[in-house]
DODRENBA-612790 format. One record per residue (C-alpha): x, y, z; residue in three letters. Coordinates in steps of 0.05 Angstrom, whole numbers, plus 5000, padded with zeros to 4 digits. Layout:
BEGIN
XYZALA/...
This chain:
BEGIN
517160654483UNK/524760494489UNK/526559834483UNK/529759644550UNK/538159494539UNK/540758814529UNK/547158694555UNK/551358144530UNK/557357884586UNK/563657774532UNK/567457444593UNK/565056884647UNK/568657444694UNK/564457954657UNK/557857504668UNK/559857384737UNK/560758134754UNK/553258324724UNK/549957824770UNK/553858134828UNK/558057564841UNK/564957674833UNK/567056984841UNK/565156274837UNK/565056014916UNK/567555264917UNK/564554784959UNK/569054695025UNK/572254105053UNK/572053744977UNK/575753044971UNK/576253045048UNK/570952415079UNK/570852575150UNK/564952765194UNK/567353465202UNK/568353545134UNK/560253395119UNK/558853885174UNK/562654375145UNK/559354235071UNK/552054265112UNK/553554925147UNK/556255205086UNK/549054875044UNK/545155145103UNK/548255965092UNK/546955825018UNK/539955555014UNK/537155845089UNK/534355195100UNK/535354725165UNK/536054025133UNK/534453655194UNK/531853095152UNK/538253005112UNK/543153175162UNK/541052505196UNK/544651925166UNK/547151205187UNK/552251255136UNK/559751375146UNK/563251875108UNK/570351485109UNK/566650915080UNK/564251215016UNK/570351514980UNK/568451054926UNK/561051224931UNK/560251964923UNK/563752534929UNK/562453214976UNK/557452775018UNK/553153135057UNK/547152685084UNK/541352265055UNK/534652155040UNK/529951515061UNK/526351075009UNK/520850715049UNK/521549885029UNK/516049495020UNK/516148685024UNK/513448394964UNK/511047634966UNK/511547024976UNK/514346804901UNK/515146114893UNK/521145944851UNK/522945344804UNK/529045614767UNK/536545494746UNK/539745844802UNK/534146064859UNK/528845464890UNK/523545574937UNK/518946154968UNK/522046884960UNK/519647514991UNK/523548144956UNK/524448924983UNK/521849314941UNK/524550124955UNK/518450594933UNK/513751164939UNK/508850964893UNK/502850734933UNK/499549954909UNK/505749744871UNK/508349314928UNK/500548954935UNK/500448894860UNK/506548454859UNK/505648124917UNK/497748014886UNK/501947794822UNK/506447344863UNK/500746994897UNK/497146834832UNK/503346564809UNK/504946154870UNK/498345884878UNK/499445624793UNK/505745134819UNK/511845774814UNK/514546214755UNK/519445784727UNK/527146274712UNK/533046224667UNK/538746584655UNK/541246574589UNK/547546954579UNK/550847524605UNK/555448004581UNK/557648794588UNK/559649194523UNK/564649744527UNK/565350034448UNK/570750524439UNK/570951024374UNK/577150974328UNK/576851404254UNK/582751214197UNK/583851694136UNK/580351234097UNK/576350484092UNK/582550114083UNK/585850374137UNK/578850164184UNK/580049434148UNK/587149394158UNK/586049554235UNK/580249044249UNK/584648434220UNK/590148734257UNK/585148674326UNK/583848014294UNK/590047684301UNK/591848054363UNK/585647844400UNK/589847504457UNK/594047944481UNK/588648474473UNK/584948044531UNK/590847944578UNK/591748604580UNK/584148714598UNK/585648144654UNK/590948604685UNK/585249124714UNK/579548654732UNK/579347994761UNK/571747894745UNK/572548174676UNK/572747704620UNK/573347844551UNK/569647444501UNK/569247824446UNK/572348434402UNK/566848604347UNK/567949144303UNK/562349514275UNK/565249894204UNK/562250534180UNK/567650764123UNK/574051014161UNK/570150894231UNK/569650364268UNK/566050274335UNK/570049734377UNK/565349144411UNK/568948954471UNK/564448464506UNK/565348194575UNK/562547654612UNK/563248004687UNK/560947494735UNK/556647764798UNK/559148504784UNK/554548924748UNK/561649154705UNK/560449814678UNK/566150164712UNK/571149494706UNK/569949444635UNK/571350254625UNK/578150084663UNK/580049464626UNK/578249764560UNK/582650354560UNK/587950034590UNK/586949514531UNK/586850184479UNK/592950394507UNK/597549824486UNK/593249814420UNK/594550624403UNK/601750504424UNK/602249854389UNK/598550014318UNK/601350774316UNK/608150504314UNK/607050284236UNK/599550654226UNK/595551234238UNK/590151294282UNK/587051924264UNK/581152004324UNK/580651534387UNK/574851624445UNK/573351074500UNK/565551094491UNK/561351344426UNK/553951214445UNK/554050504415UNK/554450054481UNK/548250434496UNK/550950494569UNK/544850794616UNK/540550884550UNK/535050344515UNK/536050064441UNK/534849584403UNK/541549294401UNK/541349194477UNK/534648864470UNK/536448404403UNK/543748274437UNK/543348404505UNK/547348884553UNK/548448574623UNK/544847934642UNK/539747694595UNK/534047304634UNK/527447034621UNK/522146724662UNK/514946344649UNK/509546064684UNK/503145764671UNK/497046024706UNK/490145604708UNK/482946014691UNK/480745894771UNK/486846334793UNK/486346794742UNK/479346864768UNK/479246754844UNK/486047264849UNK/487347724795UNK/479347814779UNK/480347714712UNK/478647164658UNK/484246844608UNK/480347074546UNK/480347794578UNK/487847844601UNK/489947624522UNK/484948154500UNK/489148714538UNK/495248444529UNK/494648444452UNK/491949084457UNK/498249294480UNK/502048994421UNK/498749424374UNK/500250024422UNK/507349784434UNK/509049764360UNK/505650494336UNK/509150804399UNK/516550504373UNK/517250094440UNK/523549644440UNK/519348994460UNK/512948914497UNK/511449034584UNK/506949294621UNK/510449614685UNK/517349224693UNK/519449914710UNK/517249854774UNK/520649294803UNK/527049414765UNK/527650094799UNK/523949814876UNK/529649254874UNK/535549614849UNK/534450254897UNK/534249744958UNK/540149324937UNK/544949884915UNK/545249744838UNK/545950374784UNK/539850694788UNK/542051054727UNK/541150314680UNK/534150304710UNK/531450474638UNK/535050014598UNK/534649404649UNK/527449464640UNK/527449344573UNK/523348744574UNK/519048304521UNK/512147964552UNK/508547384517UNK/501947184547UNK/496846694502UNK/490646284525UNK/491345504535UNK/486445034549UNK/487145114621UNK/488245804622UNK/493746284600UNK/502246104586UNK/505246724605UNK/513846884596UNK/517547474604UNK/524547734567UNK/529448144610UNK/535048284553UNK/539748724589UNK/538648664659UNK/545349114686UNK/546148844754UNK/550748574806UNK/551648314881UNK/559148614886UNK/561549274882UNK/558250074873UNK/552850094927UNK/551349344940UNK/556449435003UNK/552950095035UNK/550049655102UNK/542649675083UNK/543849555014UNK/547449055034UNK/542248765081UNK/537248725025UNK/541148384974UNK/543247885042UNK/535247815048UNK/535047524983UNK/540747064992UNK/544347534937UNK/550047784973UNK/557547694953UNK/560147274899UNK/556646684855UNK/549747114868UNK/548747514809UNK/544346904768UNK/540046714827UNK/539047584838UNK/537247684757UNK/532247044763UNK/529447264825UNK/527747994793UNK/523747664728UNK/519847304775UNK/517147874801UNK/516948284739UNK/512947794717UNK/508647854773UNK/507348554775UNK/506348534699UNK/500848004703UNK/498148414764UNK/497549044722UNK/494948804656UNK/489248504700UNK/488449104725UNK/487649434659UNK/483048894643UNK/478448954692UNK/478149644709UNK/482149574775UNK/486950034744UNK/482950694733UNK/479550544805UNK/486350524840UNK/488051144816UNK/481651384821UNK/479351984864UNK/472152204886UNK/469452794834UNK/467053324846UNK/463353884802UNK/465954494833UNK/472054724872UNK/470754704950UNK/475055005010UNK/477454445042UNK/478954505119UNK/487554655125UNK/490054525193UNK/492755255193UNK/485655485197UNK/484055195273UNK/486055705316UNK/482956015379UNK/478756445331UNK/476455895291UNK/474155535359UNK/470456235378UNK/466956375322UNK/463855695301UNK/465355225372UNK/460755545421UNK/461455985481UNK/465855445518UNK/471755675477UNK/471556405490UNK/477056475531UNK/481756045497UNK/488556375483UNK/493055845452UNK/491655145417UNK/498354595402UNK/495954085349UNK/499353485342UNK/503253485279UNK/499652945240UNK/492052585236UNK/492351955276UNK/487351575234UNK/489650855271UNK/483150695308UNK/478350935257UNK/477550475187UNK/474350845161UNK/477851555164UNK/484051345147UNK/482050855089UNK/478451475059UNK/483951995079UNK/488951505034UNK/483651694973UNK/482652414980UNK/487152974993UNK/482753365050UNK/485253295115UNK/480752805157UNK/482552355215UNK/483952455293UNK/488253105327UNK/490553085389UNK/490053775415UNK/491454205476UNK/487054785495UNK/489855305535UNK/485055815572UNK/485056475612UNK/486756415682UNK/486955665674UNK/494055375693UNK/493254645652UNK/491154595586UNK/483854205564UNK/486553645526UNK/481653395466UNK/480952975405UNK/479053325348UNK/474852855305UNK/475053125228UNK/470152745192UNK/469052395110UNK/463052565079UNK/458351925068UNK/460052014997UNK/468351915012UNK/467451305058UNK/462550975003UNK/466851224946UNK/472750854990UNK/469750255010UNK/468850164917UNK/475450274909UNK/477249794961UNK/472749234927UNK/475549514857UNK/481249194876UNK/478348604897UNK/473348454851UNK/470048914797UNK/463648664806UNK/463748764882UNK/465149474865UNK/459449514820UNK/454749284871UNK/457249754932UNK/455550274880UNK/448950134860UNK/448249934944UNK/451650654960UNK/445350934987UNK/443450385034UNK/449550215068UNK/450350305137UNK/455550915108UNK/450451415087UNK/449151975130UNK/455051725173UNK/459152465173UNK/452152775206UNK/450052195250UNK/455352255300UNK/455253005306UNK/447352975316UNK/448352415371UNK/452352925408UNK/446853435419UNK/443552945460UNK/442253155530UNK/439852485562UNK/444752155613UNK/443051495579UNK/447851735520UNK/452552295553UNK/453951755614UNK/456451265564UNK/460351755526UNK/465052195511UNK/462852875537UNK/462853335474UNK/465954045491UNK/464254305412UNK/461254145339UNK/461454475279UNK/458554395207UNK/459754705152UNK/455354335084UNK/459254875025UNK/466354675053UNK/464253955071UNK/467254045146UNK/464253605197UNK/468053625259UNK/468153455333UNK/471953685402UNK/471353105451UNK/473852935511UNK/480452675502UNK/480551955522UNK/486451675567UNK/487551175626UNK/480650835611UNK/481050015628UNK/481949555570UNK/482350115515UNK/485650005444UNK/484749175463UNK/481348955403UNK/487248595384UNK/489048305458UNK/482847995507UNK/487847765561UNK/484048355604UNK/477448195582UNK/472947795636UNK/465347625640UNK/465748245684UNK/467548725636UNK/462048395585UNK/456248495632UNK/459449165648UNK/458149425572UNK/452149095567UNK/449649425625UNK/451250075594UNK/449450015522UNK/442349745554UNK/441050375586UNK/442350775516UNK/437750225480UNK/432450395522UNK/432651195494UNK/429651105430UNK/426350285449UNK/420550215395UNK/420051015377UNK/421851055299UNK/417951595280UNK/422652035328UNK/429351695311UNK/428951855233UNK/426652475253UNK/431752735294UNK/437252415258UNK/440052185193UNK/439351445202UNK/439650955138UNK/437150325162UNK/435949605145UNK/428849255128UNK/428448565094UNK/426048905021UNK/431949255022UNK/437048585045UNK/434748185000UNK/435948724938UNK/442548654967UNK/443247884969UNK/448347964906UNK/452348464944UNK/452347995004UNK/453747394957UNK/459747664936UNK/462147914996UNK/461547285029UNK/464646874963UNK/471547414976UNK/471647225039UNK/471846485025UNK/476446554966UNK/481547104994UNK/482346715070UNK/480845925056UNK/484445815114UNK/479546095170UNK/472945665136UNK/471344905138UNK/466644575088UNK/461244605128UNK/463145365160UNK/461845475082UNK/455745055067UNK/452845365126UNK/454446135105UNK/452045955040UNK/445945725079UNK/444046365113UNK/444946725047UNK/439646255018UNK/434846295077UNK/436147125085UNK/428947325056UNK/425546975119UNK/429747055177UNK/429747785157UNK/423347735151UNK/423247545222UNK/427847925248UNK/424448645215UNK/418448515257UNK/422448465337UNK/422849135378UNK/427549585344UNK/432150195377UNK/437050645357UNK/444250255365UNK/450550405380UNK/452950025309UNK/460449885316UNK/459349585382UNK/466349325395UNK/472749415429UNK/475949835377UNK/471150275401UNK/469550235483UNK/473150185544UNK/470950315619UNK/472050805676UNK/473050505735UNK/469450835794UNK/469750645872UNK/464650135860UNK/464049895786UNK/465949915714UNK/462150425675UNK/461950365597UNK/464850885556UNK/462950845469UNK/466051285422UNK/466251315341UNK/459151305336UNK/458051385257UNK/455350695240UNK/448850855302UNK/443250605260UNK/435750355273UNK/435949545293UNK/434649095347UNK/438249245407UNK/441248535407UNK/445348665347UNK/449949125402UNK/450148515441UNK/452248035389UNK/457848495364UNK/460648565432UNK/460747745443UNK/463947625372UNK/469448095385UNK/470947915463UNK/470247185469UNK/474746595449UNK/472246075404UNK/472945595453UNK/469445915507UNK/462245985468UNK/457245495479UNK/449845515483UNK/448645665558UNK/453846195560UNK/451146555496UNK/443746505525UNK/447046765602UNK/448947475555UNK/443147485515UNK/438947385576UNK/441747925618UNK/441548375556UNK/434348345557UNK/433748405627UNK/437749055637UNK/434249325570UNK/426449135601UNK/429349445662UNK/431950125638UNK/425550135596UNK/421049975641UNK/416849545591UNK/416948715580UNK/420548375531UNK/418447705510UNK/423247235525UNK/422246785465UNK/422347285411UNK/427947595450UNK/433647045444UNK/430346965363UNK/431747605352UNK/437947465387UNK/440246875331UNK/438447325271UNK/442347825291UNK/448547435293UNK/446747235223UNK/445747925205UNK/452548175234UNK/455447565196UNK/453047875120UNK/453348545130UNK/458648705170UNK/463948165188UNK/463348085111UNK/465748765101UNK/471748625152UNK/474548095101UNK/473748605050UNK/478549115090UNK/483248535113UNK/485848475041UNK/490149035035UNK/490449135108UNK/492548495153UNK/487448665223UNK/490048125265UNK/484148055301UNK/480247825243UNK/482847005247UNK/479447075313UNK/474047445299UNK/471446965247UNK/472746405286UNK/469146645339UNK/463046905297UNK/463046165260UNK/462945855332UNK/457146235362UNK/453346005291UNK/454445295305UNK/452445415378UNK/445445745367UNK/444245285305UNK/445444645335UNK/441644765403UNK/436745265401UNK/431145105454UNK/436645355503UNK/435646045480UNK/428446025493UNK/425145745421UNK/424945295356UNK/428345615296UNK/432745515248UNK/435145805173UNK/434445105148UNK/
């Protein structure tokens, strides 16, 4: 075999001419900043590249305002910020509660710091300090031999004044403090040190230093030689990390502490004093065998989240973060201070005056002049936060778990959105979609009224969640408009709802896991679909009609075509009941009655026909440490929403859960709707009436039909309006409509007890599990909610013969 020719370009014009270019095509419109002159750079890009850039054509930045910025500007690119907080501040230049931007793609770093920040805050404030600041410029000079270097640093020596006014004639916030000369034979590296005030002062210092080695080659070379002069040799360590910038300092040098009590450290960042030390001198040892300039866990982070918002050198992002963290146990709990050495920052000049920078840094009360201390405190405060966040982390195990995704021992073929076309809906839909020519799929999941799709679809990388679509047929002039419902698995919402507690408490996670096959989750991706199939106008009158299903168990696709849902009263109102009137109640109850009486008493057939994991009182009170800690977050994570006795009392029904269960297991059971809320229903109006319509019907599970009822009150009525008589007026005409539609008898007194324990069971296992979410989502229903839910406790606790019998959990 010949080996193939290698041909070697002698010329760039030669190398040009073998790659078929025959010349190097500028860039247009360079050194111009004009509107017209970006275009012109984009169009030529766009030729190049045969790409659109929409995204960074758009831009709310001028191009005559950046000349000192960048150069052949063509567009930008968005950074999503984050708020980070509150941070309560006792320190030498910022007081008081801060909340910082923080300008990042990396999911859970802003809720670690602000997690961090609360711990802190809660402990009495991180106490900051700056303690010197200073920016090195260190230009190269070589002699023919030592004596010559010696002779030239008493020469700077003596000349040291005049060496700084001529530094003073390029920078008004430059001031030299300092000319150190480092020797090595006939080289010396030139120290100049600045103090620069609020500028960050790497490009002042470059200016007033060579305009300083000018005079001082002009002056010196008059009698001596300078053999070799550059302005930088690598030993300011500009935009790199050493160990000179970390023993010395490079920029502003700034430290902050705090002292955090064992309660905190338990109640917020899940973790016990002795077990934080443990981690963090684990981290020593790994710190020193690595060759880490100090010790941190993740100042990283913020350094680059704060300066990307607030315009600073993104470039100095690795050497700002050089950072030392001391943490040791006390008597109380843990001391904990963090070293920022060379912290290169400023409030003036670069990109602190693009507008949004400039908006961030104005957030913080760090714009302008006189601002750089109080911004270099205010960024150790919440380095120190996020650091303390993410060793406890580490500690606990939060950290694997929020990086964690659901395993799996073989490769499956996940749904892709490019697969649902019409011949997709043909072959596994049904005959409905037969004639359907064209489907338009709205661009992204809408996961917004659905918890649990979109917490899951955050944890996995299948595509789940909610589709608007339009169907276009044959010979049909407007399309069918649906919601296609993609579904988790059982295993993805349960695997979600750990990693949720992970980060809430390890042991809550511990206890979902070893729950995971009796929550009300399992089964959940086949219940719905199953429900569907129904036939009886007591479920399709109440829902949405269904126009197609398919499964598929290999690829893990569970999926839905429903009637696309529009123009319905009171929909999406969860969060506003302005609309909602006794009317509307009775309304649903009505409905939900009607379904209630499908399945009224008939097990056998229910957990037959579908897959239903329900409730019994063996099984709750296995659980009680589950619901003990799910309750004890709630308490802990939102004090605000509980009085002492709202707590002595849920504590109560925990205690008392083996015999109301007890009760409760042996009322008249159905087959419930489960999520029985206004997240979930709305109403047609008709000529004549309101007529319920339920959706999201994953959580139907086998229980006593008032447990509908009781989810519908908690979520639609104001604290203020519950009382006794108006509970017992629902819970009356509940059993009324359901004895109706079932054409049976209910007893009345066993009715409204069944009624009371199901409040207390909506209380533990679900409400419960609403704190739980609230935590790294704010639902702002939920202060309401609970109120509500604690309010229709007292009522049926402190007057119960008005519900029709004598019993309490005490």
């Amino acid at each position: 075999m010949t080996a193939p020719k290698i041909v070697i370009p002698k010329t760039t014009d030669e190398a040009l001419s073998l790659s078929g270019t025959d010349s190097l095509e500028r860039i247009p419109a360079r050194g111009r900043y004009s509107e017209e002159a970006r275009q012109t750079r984009l169009d030529f890009l766009r030729e190049k590249s045969g790409q659109l850039l929409n995204g960074v054509d758009k831009t709310s930045l001028r191009a005559d305002q950046l000349r000192f910025n960048i150069e052949n500007f063509v567009g930008s690119v968005e950074v999503p910020i984050g708020l980070a907080g509150p941070l309560l501040f006792n320190g030498q230049h910022v007081t008081g509660t801060i909340y910082t931007p923080l300008a990042t793609t990396e999911g859970a770093l802003v809720a670690s710091a602000t997690r961090g920040a609360t711990a802190l805050s809660k402990s009495g404030g991180v106490n900051t300090a700056v303690l010197s600041q200073r920016m090195i410029r260190t230009p190269f000079f070589k002699f023919d031999c030592l004596a010559s270097a010696l002779h030239f640093s008493e020469w700077l020596r003596k000349h040291f004044i005049t060496i700084k006014e001529k530094t003073r004639q390029r920078s008004r916030h430059a001031e030299l403090i300092e000319l150190k000369p480092l020797i090595l034979g006939r080289m010396i590296h030139l120290n100049f040190i600045y103090q620069t005030g609020d500028a960050s002062g790497q490009n002042m210092t470059t200016s007033c230093t060579w305009h300083a080695c000018q005079w001082i080659l002009q002056e010196y070379q008059q009698r001596h030689t300078i053999e070799q002069f550059f302005i930088e040799a690598n030993l300011a360590s500009d935009k790199k990390t050493s160990y000179q910038s970390f023993l010395s300092g490079r920029g502003t040098r700034v430290i902050a502490e705090a002292h955090i009590p064992e309660n905190i450290l338990q109640q917020i960042l899940k973790v016990s004093a002795k077990e934080l030390v443990s981690a963090y001198q684990a981290g020593i040892t790994g710190s020193i065998q690595a060759g880490i300039p100090g010790v941190n866990a993740n100042v990283a982070n913020i350094i680059a989240a704060i300066f990307t918002a607030t315009g600073q050198d993104i470039a100095c992002v690795h050497e700002s973060s050089l950072a030392h963290l001391h943490i040791e146990q006390t008597e109380q709990g843990i001391y904990a201070c963090l070293l920022l050495p060379g912290l290169v920052v400023g409030t003036v000049g670069g990109g602190t005056g693009l507008p949004q920078q400039q908006e961030c840094l104005a957030l913080l009360d760090c714009a302008g002049g006189h601002r750089s201390a109080r911004f270099a405190e205010i960024i150790a405060g919440f380095c120190l936060s996020l650091d303390l966040s993410t060793l406890s982390a580490i500690a606990s195990g939060q950290f694997a778990a929020a990086h964690d995704r659901l395993g799996r021992n073989r490769p499956i073929k996940f749904l892709r959105k490019e697969e649902l076309t019409p011949a997709f809906f043909q072959e596994h839909m049904g005959e409905h979609f037969n004639t359907l020519e064209h489907i338009e799929i709205s661009e992204a999941p809408c996961h917004a009224e659905s918890i649990v799709c979109r917490l899951t679809a955050e944890h996995t990388t299948k595509f789940l969640g909610l589709l608007p679509a339009k169907l276009y047929f044959q010979h049909q002039h407007q399309p069918l408009q649906v919601m296609l419902k993609i579904k988790p698995t059982d295993e993805e919402a349960i695997h979600t709802l750990r990693t949720l507690a992970q980060f809430c408490d390890p042991r809550l996670a511990e206890e979902i896991k070893r729950a995971g096959g009796t929550t009300f989750f399992k089964g959940c991706h086949q219940r719905e679909i199953q429900l569907y199939q129904l036939n009886d106008s007591r479920f399709t009158s109440i829902a949405p009609q269904c126009f197609g299903q398919y499964q598929n168990q290999s690829r893990e696709i569970f999926l839905l075509a429903l009637e696309w849902l529009d123009s319905l009263t009171l929909m999406n109102t969860v969060d506003d009941l302005a609309g909602w009137h006794e009317s509307h109640i009775m309304a649903a109850i009505t409905g939900i009655a009607e379904f209630h009486s499908l399945f009224l008493g008939q097990e056998r057939q229910v957990f037959d026909q579908f897959n239903i994991c329900s409730m019994n009182q063996a099984t709750m009170v296995q659980l009680q440490p589950l619901w003990r800690l799910l309750q004890n977050h709630g308490l802990s994570e939102f004090p605000e929403w509980f009085s002492e006795q709202d707590q002595q009392q849920l504590q109560l029904i925990l205690e008392n859960l083996p015999m109301w269960w007890g009760i409760l297991d042996r009322q008249p059971k159905t087959l419930i709707h489960g999520d029985f809320n206004p997240r979930n229903l709305a109403f047609r109006q008709t000529k004549n009436q309101l007529k319920l319509c339920a959706w999201d019907w994953e959580l139907a599970t086998w229980h006593l039909p008032q447990r509908d009822c009781i989810e519908l009150l908690a979520f639609t009525l104001k604290p203020e309006q519950v009382s006794p008589a108006y509970l017992s007026k629902f819970s009356e005409y509940h059993r009324q409509q359901l004895a109706k539609a079932a054409n049976t008898s209910l007893d009345k007194t066993q009715w409204h007890m069944g009624f009371h324990y199901s409040l207390l069971d909506f209380t533990v296992n679900r409400l419960a599990h609403y704190w739980l979410a609230n935590t790294l989502q704010d639902y702002p229903f939920m202060a309401r909610l609970t109120a509500t839910t604690l309010a229709m406790i007292n009522a049926l606790e402190s007057t119960t013969t008005q519900l029709g019998g004598q019993h309490h959990v005490d």
